[in-house]
C-alpha positions in Angstrom: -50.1 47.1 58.6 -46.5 46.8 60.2 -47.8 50.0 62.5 -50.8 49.2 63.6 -49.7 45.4 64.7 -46.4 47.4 66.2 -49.2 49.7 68.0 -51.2 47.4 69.5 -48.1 45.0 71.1 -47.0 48.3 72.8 -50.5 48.4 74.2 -50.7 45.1 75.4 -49.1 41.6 74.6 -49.7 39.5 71.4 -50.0 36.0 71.5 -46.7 34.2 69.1 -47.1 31.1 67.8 -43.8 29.5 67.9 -44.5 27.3 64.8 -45.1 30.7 62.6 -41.1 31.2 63.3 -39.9 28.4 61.4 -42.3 29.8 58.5 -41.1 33.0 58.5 -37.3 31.5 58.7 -38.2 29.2 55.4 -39.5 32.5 53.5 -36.5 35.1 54.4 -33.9 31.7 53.7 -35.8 31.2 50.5 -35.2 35.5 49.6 -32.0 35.2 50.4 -31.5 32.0 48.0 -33.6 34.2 45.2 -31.4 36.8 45.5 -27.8 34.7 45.2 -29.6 32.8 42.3 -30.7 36.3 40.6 -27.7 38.5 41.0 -24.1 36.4 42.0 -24.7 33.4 39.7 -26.2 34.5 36.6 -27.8 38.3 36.1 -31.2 38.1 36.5 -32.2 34.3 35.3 -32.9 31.2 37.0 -31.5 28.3 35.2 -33.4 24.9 35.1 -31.0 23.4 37.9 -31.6 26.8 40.2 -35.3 26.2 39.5 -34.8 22.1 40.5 -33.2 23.7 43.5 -36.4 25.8 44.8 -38.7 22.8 43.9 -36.7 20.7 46.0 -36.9 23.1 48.9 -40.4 23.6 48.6 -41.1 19.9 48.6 -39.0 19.4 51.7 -40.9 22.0 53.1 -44.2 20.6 52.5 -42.8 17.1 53.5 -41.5 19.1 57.1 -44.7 20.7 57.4 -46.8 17.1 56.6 -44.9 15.6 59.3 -45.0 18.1 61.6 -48.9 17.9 61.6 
């Protein structure tokens, strides 16, 4: 999929939505947190207070994206 979107904006310019950068921000920070959760703290398990920690992203996130209309 990666090629064929890569293809096309050699052929001629995509339109970016500049709001779909702060979602793809939010997902590779939330990765990033997965991974120091999974394999610095604990080996592979996500404790109840890790687990409060990604809800409470998430419902920032939804709060951010609510008021951002």
């Amino acid at each position: 999929m990666f090629f064929i979107l890569g293809l096309t904006a050699v052929i001629t310019k995509l339109p970016f939505n500049a709001a779909a950068s702060t979602d793809v921000l939010v997902a590779v920070g939330a990765t990033a947190l997965l991974f120091v959760f999974m394999f610095v703290f604990r080996k592979h398990k996500l404790t109840r207070l890790e687990g409060g920690v990604f809800l409470a992203v998430y419902l920032g996130y939804i709060a951010y994206l609510v008021n951002r209309g």
